[in-house]
C-alpha positions, -999 to 999 in steps of 0.1 A, spaced: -380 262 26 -362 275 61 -343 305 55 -306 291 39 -291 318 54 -301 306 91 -302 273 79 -263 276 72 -249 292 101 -267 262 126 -250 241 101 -215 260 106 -221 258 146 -230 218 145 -202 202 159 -221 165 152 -193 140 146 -194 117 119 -213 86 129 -200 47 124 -210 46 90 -183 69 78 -158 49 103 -165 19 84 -150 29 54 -114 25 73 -114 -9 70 -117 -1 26 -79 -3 19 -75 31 -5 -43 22 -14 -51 -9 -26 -82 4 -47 -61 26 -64 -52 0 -92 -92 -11 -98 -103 29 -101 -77 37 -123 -84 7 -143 -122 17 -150 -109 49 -155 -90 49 -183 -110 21 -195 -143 47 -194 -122 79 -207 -107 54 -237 -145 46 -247 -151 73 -274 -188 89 -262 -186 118 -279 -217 136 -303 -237 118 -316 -227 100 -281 -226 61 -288 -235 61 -246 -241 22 -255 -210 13 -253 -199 26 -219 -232 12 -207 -218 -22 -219 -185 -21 -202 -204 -8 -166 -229 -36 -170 -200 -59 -177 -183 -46 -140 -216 -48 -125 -228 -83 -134 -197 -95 -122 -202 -83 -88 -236 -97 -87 -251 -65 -91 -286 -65 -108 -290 -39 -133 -314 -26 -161 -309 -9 -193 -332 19 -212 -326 33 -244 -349 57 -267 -322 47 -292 -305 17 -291 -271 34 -297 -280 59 -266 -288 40 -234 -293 41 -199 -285 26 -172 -298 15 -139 -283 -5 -112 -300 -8 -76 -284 -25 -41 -317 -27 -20 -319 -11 15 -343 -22 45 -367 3 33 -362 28 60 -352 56 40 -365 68 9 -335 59 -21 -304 77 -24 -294 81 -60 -258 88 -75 -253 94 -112 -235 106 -138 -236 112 -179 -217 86 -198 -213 107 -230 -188 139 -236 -184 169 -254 -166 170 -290 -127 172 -294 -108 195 -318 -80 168 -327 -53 196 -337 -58 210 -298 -47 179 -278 -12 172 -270 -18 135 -265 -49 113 -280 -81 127 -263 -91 88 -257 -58 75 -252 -66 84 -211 -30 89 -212 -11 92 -178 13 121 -179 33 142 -151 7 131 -126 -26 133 -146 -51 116 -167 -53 135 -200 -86 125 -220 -120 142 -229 -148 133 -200 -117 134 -175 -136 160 -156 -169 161 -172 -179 135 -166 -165 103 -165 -143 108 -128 -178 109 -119 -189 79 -137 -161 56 -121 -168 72 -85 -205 62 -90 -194 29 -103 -166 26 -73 -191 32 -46 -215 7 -58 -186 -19 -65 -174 -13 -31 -210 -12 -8 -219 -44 -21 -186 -64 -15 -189 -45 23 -219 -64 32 -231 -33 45 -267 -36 57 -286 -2 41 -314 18 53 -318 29 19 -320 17 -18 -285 31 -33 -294 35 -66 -266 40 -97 -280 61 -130 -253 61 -158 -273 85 -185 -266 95 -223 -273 130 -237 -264 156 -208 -244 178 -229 -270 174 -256 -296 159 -260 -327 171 -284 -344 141 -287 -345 137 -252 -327 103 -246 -312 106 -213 -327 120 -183 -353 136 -197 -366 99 -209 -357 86 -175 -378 113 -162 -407 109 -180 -415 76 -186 -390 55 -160 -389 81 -129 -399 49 -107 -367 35 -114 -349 68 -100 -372 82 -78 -353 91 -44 -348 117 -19 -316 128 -21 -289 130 -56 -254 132 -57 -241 141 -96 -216 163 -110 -218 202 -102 -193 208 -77 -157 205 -68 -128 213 -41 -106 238 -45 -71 228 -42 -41 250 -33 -6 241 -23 -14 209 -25 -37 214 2 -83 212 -1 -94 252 11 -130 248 -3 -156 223 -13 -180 236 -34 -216 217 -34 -243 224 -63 -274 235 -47 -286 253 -75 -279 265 -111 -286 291 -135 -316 280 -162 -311 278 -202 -331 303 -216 -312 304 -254 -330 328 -282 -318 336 -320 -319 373 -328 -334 372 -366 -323 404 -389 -341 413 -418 -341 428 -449 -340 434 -488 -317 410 -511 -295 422 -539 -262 423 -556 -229 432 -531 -220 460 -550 -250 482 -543 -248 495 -509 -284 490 -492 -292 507 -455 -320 474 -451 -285 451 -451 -296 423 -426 -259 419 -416 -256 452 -407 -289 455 -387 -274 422 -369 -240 430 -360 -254 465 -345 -277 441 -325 -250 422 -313 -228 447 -303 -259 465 -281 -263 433 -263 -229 423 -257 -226 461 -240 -255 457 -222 -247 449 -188 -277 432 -171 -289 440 -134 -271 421 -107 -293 400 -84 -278 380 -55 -303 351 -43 -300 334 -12 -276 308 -21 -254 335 -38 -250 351 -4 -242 325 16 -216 315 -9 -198 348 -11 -202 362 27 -185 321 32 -157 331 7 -148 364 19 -145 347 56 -117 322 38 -104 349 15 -72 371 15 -79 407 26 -84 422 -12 -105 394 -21 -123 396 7 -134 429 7 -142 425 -30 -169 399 -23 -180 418 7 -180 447 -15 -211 430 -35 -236 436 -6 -228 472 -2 -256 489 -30 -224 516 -27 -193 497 -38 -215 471 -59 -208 488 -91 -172 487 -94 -164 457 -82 -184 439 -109 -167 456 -129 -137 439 -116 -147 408 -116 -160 408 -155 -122 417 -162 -109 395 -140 -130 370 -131 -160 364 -154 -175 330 -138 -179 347 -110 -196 379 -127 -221 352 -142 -231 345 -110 -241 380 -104 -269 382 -135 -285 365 -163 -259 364 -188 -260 369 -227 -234 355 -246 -233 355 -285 -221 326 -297 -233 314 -334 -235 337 -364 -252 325 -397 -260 349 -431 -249 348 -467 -245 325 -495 -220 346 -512 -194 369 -510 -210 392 -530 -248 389 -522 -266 407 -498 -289 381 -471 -326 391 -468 -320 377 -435 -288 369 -408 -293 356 -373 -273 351 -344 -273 325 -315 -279 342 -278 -267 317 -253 -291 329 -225 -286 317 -188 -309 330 -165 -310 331 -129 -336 310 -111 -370 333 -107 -359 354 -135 -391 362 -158 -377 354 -188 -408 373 -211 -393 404 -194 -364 402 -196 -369 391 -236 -388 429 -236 -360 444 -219 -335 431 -244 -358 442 -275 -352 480 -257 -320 478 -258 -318 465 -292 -340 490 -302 -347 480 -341 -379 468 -353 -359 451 -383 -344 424 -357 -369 398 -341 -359 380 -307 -367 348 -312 -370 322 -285 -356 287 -286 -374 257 -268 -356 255 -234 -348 215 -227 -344 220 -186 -372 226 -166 -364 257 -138 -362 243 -100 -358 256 -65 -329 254 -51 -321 224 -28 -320 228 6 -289 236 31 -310 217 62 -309 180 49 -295 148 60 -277 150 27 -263 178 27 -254 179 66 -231 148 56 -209 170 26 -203 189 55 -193 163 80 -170 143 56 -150 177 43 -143 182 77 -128 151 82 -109 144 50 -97 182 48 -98 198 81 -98 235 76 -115 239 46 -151 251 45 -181 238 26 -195 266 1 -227 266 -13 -226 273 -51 -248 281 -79 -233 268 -114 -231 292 -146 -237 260 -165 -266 232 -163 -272 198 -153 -293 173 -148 -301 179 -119 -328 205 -131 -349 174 -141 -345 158 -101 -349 189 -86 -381 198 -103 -393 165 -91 -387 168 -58 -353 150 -54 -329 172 -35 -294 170 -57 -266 178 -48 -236 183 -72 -197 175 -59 -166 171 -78 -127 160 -74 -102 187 -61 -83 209 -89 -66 238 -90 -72 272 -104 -54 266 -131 -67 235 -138 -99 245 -139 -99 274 -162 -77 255 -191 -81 220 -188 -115 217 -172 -147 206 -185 -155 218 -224 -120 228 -225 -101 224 -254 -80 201 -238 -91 182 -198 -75 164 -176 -72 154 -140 -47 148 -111 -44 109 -106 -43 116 -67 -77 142 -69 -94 111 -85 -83 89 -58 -98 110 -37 -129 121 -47 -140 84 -50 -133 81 -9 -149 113 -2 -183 102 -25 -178 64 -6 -178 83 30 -206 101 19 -227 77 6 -220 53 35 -230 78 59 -264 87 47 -274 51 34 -257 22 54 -277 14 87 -266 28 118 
């Protein structure tokens, strides 16, 4: 892969105007199409998807759309209550496909949290309030809107445009969404370039600073730490206690702070920020490539800011504690759950020995759970693809600048990239505040009416200008 540093800055300097494709999309009256997306919208958000996921029925109500715009369309399912879908408007063969998608099924909802009914996709001082507003069903309709739109266009296409609606991204142990369209129907996705969820814009004022595009993401690497030790009664003190041994183990590991480690993506994306950044933030992100100043600004930032200290490190975050029966038995044996996301090229078998150092007791055993995403290289900065992102956010929202990013979380995308499809993750605009309490696994999400409107032009520009013939 060409060096993404050098790769970015001839990006920067291209001054290439966006071709006729994008012009096209003038003659699409936005204004207009504002009553269809919010239609499918709500209609999508009102669907309840969440665990154990019932993706069927979504699936249903996008087949429904599609079939009535004479778009031909396939279902898969490992589980008939779980399925996939696959929709395909068929290019001159020019190109190799482009492929837009997104997860049908959402997170779980803790009913005493949400103001309004979390499926009610209620509309409320100028938002959408529902779970899968932001992950992931704005990105569902957008897929949905684009191919809806292309084929009433007419458009002639140098490429297949192909739609994936899949179950089980947030989980999925029995491997019923993209890992089964991976491994026994990647023919039916195959393509050179992605677009999914796994970015966003940045909105302040009212006004897009930043887009943010996924090119890369941090890898699940989850473990259990397993304490053990001698049963008995609670009334006799015993220095073997398993909870003891555990908590202690805990508490090394959530002190541990694990070596920074800024990749090439990473540096692009913070030397960009500090160029768009007030002064003091600026010379805080600047601040990271100075070995000097390094130290105390993560410091800072893990106060302050701790998504952006996970994109410093491999991270260890406790999250699940099991032990006892009783309240007055002592466990032979107490566990905790490390959620473990690596950076991409971390050896994880070292860094495992690293943390049974620092843990230093031989009565806890780190214990590795089966990761369920494959680790990928990063997609590249030099594409078609990703020359276009660039090219449409300078259009829509002049100004702003196009960042780079590598998510704390995971994706799908993992799966594409590892098979040689370079993704590409993009979201709607939200503000900060937005983000941190009412984004995605929030307790509560929701999303600007107006961002949503938006996002689905921005993904239409996009996808017109990298598919439909010139």
């Amino acid at each position: 892969m060409r060096n993404i540093v050098a790769a970015s800055l001839f990006i920067l300097l291209s001054l290439t105007p966006v071709s006729t494709a994008v012009v096209q999309s003038r003659a699409i009256d936005w204004e207009k199409e504002k009553t269809e997306i919010l239609k499918h919208y709500r209609a999508l958000v009102q669907i309840n998807t969440s665990p154990p996921g019932n993706e069927t029925k979504a699936v249903e109500y996008l087949k429904q759309v599609l079939d009535a715009e004479g778009i031909p369309s396939r279902t898969f399912a490992l589980d008939p209550g779980r399925a996939n879908l696959v929709a395909r408007l068929k290019g001159n063969g020019s190109k190799r496909p482009l492929l837009i998608l997104a997860h049908t099924d959402v997170v779980g909802v803790q009913m005493e949290k949400w103001p309004v009914d979390p499926f009610g996709a209620v509309m409320k001082d100028g938002y959408i309030w529902g779970r899968g507003t932001i992950d992931d069903k704005d990105k569902l309709v957008t897929m949905l809107m684009t191919m809806v739109l292309m084929k009433r266009s007419g458009a002639a296409l140098d490429r297949d445009l192909i739609f994936l609606a899949e179950s089980g991204e947030e989980a999925d142990p029995a491997g019923v969404g993209i890992n089964f369209m991976v491994n026994q129907h990647f023919d039916e996705i195959d393509a050179e370039f992605a677009l999914t969820e796994g970015g966003g814009a940045k909105l302040e004022n009212g006004r897009v600073t930043a887009l943010q595009v996924g090119t890369t993401e941090k890898v699940p690497r989850r473990a259990r730490l397993v304490a053990t030790g001698t049963s008995g009664h609670g009334s006799v003190p015993r220095i073997d206690n398993a909870v003891v041994h555990l908590g202690a183990a805990v508490g090394k590991i959530g002190a541990w702070e694990t070596p920074m480690h800024l990749n090439e993506t990473t540096r692009v994306y913070f030397d960009r920020l500090a160029s768009i950044s007030p002064p003091d933030k600026a010379a805080r992100y600047k601040a990271l490539m100075d070995p000097q100043r390094a130290k105390q600004v993560q410091r800072y930032f893990a106060e302050n800011e701790p998504a952006t200290y996970s994109m410093l490190r491999t991270s260890i975050v406790p999250t699940m504690l099991k032990a006892g029966v009783g309240a007055n038995v002592i466990p032979s044996e107490a566990e905790a759950t490390l959620d473990i996301r690596a950076l991409p090229g971390e050896d994880i078998d070292e860094f495992y020995g690293e943390m049974k150092r620092v843990i230093g007791d031989p009565a806890v055993k780190i214990v590795p759970i089966p990761a369920t995403r494959p680790e990928a290289p990063p997609s590249q900065l030099d594409t078609e693809m990703y020359r276009v992102l660039e090219q449409v956010t300078r259009k829509m929202y002049p100004g702003s600048v196009v960042l780079p990013a590598m998510s704390t979380g995971a994706s799908d995308m993992a799966q594409l990239r590892a098979k040689g499809i370079q993704s590409y993750g993009i979201g709607p605009a939200v503000t900060e505040e937005d983000r941190l309490q009412y984004g995605a696994h929030s307790d509560v999400e929701r999303l600007l009416e107006s961002s949503l409107y938006r996002f689905v032009e921005f993904t239409w520009n996009a996808v017109s200008e990298v598919a439909v013939k010139k």
